[in-house]
Residue frames as a rotation matrix with the C-alpha (Angstrom) as fourth column:
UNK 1
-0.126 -0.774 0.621 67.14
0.457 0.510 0.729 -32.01
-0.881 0.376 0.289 83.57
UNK 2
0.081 0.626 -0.776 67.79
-0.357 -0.709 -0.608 -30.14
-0.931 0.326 0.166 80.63
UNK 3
0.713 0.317 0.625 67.07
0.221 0.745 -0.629 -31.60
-0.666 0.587 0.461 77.19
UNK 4
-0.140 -0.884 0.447 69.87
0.390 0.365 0.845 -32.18
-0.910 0.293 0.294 74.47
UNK 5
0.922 0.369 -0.121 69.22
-0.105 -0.063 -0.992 -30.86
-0.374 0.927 -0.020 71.31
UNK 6
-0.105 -0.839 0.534 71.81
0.328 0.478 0.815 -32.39
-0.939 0.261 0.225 68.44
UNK 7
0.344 0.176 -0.922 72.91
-0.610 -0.705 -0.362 -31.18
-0.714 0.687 -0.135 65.11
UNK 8
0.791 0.240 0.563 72.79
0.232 0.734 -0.638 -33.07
-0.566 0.635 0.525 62.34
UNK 9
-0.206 -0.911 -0.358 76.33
-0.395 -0.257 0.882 -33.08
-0.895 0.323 -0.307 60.65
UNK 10
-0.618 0.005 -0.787 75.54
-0.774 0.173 0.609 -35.67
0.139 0.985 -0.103 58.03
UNK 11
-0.469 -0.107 0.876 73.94
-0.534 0.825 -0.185 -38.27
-0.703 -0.555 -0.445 56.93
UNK 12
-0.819 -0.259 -0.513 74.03
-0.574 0.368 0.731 -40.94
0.000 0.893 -0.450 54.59
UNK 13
0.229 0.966 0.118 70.54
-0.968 0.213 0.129 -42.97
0.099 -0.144 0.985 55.26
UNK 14
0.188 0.051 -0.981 72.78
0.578 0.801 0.153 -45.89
0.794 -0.596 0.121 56.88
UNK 15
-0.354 -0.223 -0.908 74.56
0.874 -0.425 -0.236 -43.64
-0.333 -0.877 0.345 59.96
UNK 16
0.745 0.121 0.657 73.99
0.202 -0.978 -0.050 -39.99
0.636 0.170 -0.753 60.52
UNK 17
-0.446 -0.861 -0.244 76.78
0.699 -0.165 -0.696 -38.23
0.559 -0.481 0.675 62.36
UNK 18
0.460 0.711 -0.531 75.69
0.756 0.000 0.655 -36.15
0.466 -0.703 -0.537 65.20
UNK 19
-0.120 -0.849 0.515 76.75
0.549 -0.489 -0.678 -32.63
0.827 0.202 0.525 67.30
UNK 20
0.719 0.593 0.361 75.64
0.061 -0.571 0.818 -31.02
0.692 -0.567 -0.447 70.05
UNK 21
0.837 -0.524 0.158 78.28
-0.541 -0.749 0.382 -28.48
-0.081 -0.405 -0.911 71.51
UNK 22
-0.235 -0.959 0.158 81.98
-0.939 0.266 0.220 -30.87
-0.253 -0.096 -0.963 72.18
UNK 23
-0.382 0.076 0.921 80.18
0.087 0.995 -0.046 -34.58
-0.920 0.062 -0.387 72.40
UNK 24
-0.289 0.293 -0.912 79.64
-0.949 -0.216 0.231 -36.10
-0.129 0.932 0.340 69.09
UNK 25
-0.321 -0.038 0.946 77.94
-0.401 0.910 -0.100 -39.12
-0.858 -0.412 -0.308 68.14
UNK 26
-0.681 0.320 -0.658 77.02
-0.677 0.066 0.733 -41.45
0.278 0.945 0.172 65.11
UNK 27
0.075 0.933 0.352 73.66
-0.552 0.333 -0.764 -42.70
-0.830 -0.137 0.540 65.10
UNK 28
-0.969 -0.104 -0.225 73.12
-0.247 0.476 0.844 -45.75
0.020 0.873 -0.487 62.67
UNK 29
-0.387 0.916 0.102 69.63
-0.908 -0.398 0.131 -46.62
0.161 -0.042 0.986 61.32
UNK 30
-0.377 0.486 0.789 67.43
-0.686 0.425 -0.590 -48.68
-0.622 -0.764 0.173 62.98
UNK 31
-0.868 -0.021 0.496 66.78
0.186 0.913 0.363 -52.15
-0.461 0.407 -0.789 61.13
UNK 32
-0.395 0.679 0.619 62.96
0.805 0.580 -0.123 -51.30
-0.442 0.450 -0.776 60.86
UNK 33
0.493 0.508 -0.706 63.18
0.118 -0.844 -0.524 -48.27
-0.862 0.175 -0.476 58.98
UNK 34
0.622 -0.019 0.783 63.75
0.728 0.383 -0.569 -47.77
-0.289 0.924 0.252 55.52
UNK 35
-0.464 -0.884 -0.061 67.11
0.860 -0.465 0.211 -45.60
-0.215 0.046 0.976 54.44
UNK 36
-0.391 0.386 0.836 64.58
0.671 -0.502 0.546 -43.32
0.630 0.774 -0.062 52.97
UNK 37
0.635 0.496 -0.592 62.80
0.631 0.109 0.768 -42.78
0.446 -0.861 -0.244 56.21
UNK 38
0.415 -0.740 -0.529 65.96
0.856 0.121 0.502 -42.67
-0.307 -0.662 0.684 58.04
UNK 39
-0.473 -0.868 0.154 66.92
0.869 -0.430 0.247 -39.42
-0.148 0.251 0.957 55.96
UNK 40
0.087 0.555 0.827 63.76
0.035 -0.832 0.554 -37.34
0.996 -0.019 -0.092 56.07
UNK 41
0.633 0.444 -0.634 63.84
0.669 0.100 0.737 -38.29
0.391 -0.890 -0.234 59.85
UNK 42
0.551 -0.384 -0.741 67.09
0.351 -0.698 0.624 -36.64
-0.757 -0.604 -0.250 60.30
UNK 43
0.949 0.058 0.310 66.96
0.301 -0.461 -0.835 -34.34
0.095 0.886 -0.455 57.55
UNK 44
-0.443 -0.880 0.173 71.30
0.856 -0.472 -0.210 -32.85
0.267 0.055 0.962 56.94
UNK 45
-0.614 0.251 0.748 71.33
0.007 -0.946 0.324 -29.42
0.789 0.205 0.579 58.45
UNK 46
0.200 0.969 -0.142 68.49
0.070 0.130 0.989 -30.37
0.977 -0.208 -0.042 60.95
UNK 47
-0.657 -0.332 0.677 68.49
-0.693 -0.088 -0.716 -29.96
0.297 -0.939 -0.172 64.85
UNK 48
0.264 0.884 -0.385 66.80
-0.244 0.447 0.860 -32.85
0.933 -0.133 0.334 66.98
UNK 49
0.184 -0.107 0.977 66.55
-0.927 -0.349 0.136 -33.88
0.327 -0.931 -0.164 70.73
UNK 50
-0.620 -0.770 0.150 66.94
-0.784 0.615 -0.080 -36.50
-0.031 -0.168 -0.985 72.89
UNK 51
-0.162 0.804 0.572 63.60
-0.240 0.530 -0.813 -37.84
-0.957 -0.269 0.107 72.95
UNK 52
0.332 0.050 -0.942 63.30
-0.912 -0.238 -0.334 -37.44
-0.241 0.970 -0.034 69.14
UNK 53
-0.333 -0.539 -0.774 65.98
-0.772 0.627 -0.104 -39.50
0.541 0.562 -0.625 68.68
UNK 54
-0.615 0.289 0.734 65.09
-0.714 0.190 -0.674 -41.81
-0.334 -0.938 0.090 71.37
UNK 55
0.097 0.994 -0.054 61.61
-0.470 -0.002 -0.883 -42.36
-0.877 0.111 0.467 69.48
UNK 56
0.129 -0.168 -0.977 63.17
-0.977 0.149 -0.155 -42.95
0.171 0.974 -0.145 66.28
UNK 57
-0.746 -0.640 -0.184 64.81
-0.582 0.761 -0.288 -46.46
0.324 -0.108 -0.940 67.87
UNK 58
-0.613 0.294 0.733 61.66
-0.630 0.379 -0.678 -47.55
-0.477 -0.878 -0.047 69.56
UNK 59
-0.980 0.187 -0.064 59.28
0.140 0.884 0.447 -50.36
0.140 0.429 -0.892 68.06
């Protein structure tokens, strides 16, 4: 299976908007992370996968 990798369109440190080739997706930030957090994690400009993101949601 090969892994996703998404471009970071934007993001405001509540949602980030998302790209990777036609599918697009907004990603909002996870309750226990701090907006600050949430915008170095997915820096504008930045490329991340599916696990990445994945990881970001988990507890």
């Amino acid at each position: 299976m090969k892994m996703k990798t998404w471009k970071v369109i934007s993001n405001t440190g509540k949602q980030a908007d998302l790209e990777s080739g036609l599918e697009k997706k907004e990603v909002q930030k996870p309750t226990h992370i701090s907006a600050k957090e949430f915008v170095h994690w997915l820096a504008a400009k930045s490329q991340i996968d599916d696990d990445s993101l994945r990881s970001l949601f988990k507890l």
